[in-house]
C-alpha positions as CSV (number, residue, x, y, z in Angstrom):
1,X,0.0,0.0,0.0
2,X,1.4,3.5,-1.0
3,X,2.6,5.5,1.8
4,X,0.8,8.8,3.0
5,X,3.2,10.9,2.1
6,X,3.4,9.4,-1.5
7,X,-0.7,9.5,-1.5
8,X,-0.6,13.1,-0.5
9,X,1.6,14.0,-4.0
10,X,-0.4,11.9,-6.0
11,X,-3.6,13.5,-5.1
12,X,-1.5,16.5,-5.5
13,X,-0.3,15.6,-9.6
14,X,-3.9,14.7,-10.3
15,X,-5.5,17.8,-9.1
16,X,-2.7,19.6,-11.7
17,X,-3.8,17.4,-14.3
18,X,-7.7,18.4,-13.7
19,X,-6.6,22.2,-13.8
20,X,-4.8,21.3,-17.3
21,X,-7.7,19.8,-18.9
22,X,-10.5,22.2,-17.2
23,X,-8.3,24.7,-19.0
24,X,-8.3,23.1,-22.2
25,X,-11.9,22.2,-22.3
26,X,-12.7,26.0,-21.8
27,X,-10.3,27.4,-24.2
28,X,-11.9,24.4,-26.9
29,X,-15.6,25.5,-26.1
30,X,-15.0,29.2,-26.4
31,X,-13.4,28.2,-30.0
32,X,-15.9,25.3,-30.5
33,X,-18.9,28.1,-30.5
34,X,-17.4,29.8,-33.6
35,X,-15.8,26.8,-35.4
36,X,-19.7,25.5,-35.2
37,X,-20.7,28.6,-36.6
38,X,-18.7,28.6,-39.6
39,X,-19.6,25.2,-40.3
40,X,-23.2,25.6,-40.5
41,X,-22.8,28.9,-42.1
42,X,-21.6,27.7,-44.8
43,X,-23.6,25.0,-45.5
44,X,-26.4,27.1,-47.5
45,X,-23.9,28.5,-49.5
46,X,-22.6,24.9,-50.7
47,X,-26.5,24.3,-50.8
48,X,-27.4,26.8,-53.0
49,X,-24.1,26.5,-55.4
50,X,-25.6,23.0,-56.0
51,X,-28.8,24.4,-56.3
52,X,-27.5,26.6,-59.7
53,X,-25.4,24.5,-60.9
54,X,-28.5,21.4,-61.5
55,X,-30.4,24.6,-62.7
56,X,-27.7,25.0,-65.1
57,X,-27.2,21.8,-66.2
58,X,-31.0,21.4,-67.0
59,X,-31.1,24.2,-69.1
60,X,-27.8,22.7,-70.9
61,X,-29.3,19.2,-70.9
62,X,-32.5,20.9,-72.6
63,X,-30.2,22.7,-75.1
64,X,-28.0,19.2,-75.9
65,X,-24.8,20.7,-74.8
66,X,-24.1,19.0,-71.5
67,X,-22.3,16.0,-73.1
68,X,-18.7,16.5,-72.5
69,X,-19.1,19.9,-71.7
70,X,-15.6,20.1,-68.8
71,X,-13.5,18.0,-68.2
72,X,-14.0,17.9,-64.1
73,X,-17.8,16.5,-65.2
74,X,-15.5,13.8,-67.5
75,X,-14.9,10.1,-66.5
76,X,-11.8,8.2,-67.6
77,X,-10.1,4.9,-67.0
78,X,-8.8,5.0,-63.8
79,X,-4.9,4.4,-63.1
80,X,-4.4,6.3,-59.9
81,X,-7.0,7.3,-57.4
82,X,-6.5,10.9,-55.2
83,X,-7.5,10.9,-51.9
84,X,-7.9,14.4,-50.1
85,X,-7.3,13.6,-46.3
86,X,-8.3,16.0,-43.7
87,X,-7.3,16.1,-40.0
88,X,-6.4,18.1,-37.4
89,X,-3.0,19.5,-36.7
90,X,-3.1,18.4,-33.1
91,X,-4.2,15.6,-30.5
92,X,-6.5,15.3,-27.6
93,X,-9.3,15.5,-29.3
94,X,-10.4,11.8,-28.3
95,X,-10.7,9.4,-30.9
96,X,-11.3,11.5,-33.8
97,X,-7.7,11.2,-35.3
98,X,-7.6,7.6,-34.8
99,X,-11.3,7.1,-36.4
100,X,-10.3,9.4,-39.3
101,X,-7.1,7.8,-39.4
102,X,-8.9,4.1,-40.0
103,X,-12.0,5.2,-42.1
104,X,-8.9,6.6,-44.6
105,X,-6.6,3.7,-44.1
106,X,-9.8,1.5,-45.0
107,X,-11.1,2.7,-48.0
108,X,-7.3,3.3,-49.5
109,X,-6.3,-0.5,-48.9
110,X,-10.0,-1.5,-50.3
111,X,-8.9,0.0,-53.8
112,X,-7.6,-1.7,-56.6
113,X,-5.5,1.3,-58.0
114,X,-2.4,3.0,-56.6
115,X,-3.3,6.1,-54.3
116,X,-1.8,10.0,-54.4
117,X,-2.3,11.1,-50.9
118,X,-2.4,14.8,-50.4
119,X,-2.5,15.1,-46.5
120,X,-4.4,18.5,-44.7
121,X,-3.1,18.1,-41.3
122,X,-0.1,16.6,-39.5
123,X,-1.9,13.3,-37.9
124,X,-2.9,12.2,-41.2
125,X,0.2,13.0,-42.7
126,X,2.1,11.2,-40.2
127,X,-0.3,8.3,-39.8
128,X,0.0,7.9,-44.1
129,X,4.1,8.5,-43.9
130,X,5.0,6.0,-41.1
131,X,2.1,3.6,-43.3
132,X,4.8,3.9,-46.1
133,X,1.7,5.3,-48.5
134,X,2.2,7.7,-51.0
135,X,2.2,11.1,-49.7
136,X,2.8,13.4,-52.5
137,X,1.9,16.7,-50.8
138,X,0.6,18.0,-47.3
139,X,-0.6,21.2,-46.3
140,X,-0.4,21.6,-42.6
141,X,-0.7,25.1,-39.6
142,X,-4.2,26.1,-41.0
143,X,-5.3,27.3,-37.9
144,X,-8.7,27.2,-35.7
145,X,-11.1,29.4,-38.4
146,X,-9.3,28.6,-41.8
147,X,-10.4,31.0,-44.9
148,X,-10.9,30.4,-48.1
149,X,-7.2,32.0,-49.1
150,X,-5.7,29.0,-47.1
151,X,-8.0,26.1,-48.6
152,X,-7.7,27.8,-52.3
153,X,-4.4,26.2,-53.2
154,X,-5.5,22.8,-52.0
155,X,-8.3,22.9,-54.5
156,X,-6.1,24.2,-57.1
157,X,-3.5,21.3,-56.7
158,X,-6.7,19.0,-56.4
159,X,-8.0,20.5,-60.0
160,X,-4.3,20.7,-61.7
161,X,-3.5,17.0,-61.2
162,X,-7.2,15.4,-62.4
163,X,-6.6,17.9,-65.4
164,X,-3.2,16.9,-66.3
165,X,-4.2,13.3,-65.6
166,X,-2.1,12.5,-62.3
167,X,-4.9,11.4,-61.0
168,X,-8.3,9.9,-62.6
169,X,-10.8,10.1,-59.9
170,X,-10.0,12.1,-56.5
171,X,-12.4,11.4,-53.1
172,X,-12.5,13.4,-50.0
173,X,-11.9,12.6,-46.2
174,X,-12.9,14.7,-43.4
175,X,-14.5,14.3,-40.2
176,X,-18.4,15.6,-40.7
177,X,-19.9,17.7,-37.9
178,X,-23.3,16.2,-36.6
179,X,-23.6,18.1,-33.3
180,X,-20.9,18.5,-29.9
181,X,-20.8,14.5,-29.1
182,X,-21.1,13.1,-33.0
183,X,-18.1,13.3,-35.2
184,X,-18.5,10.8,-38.5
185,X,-16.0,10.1,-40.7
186,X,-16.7,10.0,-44.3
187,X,-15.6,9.4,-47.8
188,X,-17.1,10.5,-50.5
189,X,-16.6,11.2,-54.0
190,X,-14.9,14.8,-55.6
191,X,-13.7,14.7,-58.6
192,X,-14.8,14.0,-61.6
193,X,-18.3,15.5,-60.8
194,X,-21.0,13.8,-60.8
195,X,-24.1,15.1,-63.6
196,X,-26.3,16.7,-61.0
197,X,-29.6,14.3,-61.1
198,X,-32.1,15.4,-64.0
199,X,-34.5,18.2,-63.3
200,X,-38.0,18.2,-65.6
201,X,-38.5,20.6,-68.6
202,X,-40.6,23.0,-66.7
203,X,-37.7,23.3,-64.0
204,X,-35.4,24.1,-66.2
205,X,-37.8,26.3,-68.1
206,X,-38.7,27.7,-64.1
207,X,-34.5,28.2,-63.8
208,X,-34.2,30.0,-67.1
209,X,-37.1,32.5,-66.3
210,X,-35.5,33.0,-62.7
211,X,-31.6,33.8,-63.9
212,X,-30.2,36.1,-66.6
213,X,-27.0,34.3,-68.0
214,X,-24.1,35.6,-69.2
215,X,-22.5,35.5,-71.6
216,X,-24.4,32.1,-72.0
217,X,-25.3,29.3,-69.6
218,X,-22.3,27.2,-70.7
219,X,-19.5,29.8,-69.8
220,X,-21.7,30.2,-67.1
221,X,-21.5,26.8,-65.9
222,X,-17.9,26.3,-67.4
223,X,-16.6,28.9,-64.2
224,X,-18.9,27.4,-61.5
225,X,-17.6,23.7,-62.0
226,X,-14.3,24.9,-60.6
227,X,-15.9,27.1,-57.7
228,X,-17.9,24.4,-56.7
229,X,-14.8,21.8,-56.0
230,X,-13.3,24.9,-54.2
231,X,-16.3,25.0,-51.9
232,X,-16.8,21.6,-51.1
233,X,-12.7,21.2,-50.0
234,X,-13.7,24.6,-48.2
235,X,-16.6,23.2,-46.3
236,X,-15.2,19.5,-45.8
237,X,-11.9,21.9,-43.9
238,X,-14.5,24.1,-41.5
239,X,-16.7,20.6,-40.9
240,X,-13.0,19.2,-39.7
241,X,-12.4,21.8,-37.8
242,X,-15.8,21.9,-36.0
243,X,-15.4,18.4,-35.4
244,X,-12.1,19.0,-33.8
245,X,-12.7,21.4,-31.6
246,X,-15.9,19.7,-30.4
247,X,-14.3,16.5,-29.9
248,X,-11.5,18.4,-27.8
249,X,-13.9,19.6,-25.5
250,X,-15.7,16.6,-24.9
251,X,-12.6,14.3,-24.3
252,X,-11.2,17.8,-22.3
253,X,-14.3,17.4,-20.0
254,X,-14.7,13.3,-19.7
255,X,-10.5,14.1,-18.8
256,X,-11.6,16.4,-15.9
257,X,-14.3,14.7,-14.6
258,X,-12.0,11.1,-14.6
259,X,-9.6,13.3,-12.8
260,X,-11.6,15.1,-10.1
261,X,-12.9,10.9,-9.7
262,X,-10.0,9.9,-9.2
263,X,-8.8,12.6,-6.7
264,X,-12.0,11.7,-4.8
265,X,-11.0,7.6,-4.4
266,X,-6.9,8.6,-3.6
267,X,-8.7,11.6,-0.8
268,X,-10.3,8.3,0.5
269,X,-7.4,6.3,0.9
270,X,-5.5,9.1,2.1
271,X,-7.7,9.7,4.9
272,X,-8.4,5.7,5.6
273,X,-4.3,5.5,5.8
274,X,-4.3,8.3,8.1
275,X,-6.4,6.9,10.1
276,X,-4.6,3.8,10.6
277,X,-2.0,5.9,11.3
278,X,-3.3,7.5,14.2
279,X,-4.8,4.9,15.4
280,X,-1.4,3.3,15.3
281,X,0.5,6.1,17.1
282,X,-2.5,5.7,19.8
283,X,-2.0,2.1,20.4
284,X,1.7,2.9,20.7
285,X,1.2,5.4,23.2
286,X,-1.3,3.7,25.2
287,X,1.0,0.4,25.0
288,X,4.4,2.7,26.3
289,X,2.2,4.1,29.1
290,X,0.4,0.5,30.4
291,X,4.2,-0.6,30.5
292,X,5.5,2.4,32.4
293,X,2.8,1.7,34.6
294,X,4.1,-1.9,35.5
């Protein structure tokens, strides 16, 4: 059994710890708040991008020019597959990293093509490099609220190497933000882009009454194809980052409370060994006196 004086600076080093991650789950809710914020902000935007661009490709289909009309909308035989992986830049955020780190790992060892890795965040990168997989760029230090100067150059990498045909198909990996306690991990599909699904004549029709194009609905469409893959790797970066900072402050908190637990059982100890103690020293002294006494 550990003595007093060792339980009394255990109980000590745990009550430090608590401080710590009390600390950190503050600081991770005040940034959680706006994080959240900029997640679901953005979402309507991305909605209604989506929105205009099925528009738009209704009116196109209705013209018969939608065939073929970019090559981000083009399939191909597929050599090499992209994967866009997104985590955070730091731990203690629970299991997020790890769960990111397998949902990725999964899906890459499921393919049946080589894999071009570009890695947003050092625990991905680090889980793909010591993995020996096929890193070939990484983009790291975005910070808590990223902007969409920071994600542009991830999207125009993305973009350069489908066009030039590094890559033949490129899919996306991000933690999505449900609410504080859900985080999910997903994979889905970025490049090339889908054909939105097929909208009736008198949508379309509805559409072209609604918008004035120009020059035309295909230049039109032409510059949005590459805004919208902008977006989505955008909004896939502020859903990781809402995830993070929410799955910081929950493990921050579930950290605290194991801690102030814990102080609770070693305070009981403690103060069952000091008992013992006295009641030792007692006995001693009663003991000593009973043999003076004789």
């Amino acid at each position: 059994m550990a003595t007093i004086r060792q339980l009394r600076r255990r109980i000590q080093s745990v009550k430090n710890t608590a401080r710590i991650t009390h600390a950190l789950e503050l600081v991770a809710a005040s940034k959680m708040r706006r994080a959240q914020e900029r997640a679901l902000q953005s979402r309507p935007y991305s909605e209604k991008l989506e929105t205009v661009l099925r528009g738009l490709a209704g009116v196109l289909a209705q013209m018969g020019r939608l065939e073929g009309i970019h090559p981000l909308m083009t399939p191909r035989p597929v050599q090499t597959v992209g994967v866009l992986h997104i985590t955070p830049d730091r731990g203690l955020c629970g299991g997020l990293n790890a769960n990111l780190n397998r949902s990725a790992g999964t899906f890459i060892a499921s393919l049946d093509h080589p894999s071009a890795i570009v890695a947003v965040g050092k625990k991905g990168r680090d889980f793909f490099v010591r993995a020996r997989q096929n890193v070939v760029a990484e983009f790291t230090e975005l910070g808590d609220y990223p902007t969409p100067l920071q994600t542009a150059p991830i999207a125009h990498l993305i973009v350069e190497d489908f066009l030039a045909g590094v890559v033949d198909e490129v899919y996306v990996s991000y933690a999505r933000f449900i609410n504080t306690v859900t985080q999910r991990p997903v994979v889905q599909k970025l490049l090339p882009i889908e054909p939105p699904a097929a909208v009736s004549e008198e949508e379309a029709e509805q559409f072209r009454l609604d918008y004035i194009f120009e020059p035309s609905p295909k230049a039109v469409f032409e510059r949005l194809l590459p805004r919208y893959v902008e977006m989505q790797i955008y909004h896939a970066v502020l859903e990781s980052a809402a995830s993070e900072q929410s799955a910081r402050m929950v493990a921050m908190k579930n950290a605290t409370d194991n801690a102030n637990e814990l102080v609770r059982e070693l305070t009981l100890t403690y103060n069952k060994a000091r008992q013992e103690q006295i009641t030792k020293e007692l006995l001693d002294i009663v003991g000593g006196a009973s043999a003076i006494q004789q």
